[in-house]
N, C-alpha and C positions, 0 to 999 in steps of 0.2 A: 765450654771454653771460658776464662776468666779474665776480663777488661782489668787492669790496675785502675785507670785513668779514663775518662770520658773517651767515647769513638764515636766515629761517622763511619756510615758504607752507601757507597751511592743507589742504594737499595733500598734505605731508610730514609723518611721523610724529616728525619730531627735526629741529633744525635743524641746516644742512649749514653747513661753514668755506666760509671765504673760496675761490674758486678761479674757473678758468673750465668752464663747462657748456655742453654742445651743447644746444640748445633744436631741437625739429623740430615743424613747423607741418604739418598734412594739409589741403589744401585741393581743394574740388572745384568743377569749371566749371559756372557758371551758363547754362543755356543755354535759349535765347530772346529772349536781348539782343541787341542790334546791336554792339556790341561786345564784347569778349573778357575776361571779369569771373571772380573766384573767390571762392567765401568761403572763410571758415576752417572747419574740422567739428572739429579739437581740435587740442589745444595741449599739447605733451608737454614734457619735462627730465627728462632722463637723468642717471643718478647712476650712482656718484661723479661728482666734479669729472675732467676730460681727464687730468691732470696724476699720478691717482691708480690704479695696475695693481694695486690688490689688491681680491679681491673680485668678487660680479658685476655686471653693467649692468642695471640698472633704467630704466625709462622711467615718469613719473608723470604723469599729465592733470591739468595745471594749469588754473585759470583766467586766464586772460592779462592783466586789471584788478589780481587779488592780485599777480599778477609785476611788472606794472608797478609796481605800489605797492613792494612789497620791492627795486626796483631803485632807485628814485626817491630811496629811505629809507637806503639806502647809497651813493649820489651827494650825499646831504645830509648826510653825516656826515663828508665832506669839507673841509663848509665852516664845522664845529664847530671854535673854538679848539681 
């Protein structure tokens, strides 16, 4: 997923630049259903940004509501004169 603008998630201890982040979803099979279903069981973002080789890789358990919202909130900063 790709930040335009700086973000915060209340997840992260500091807010991270602009870049693109792998996000990784673990999800496990609901089973007992007549069809083939998963939920989600957590919601990770790996740090640094893709773009960044210094340092190590982190992975943080987001909430995936705050993320939406921190993405939503730099897709609208867009459409700020």
């Amino acid at each position: 997923m790709t930040f335009l603008r700086p973000f915060t998630l209340k997840a992260l201890d500091n807010p991270q630049p602009a870049g693109t982040y792998r996000l990784v979803v673990d999800e496990d099979e609901i089973l007992g259903v007549s069809i083939l279903a998963y939920r989600r069981v957590a919601t990770m973002l790996q740090t640094p940004a893709l773009a960044v080789r210094v340092g190590a890789v982190q992975f943080h358990l987001v909430d995936p509501a705050d993320l939406t919202a921190a993405l939503d909130a730099d897709r609208a900063a867009l459409d700020e004169p």
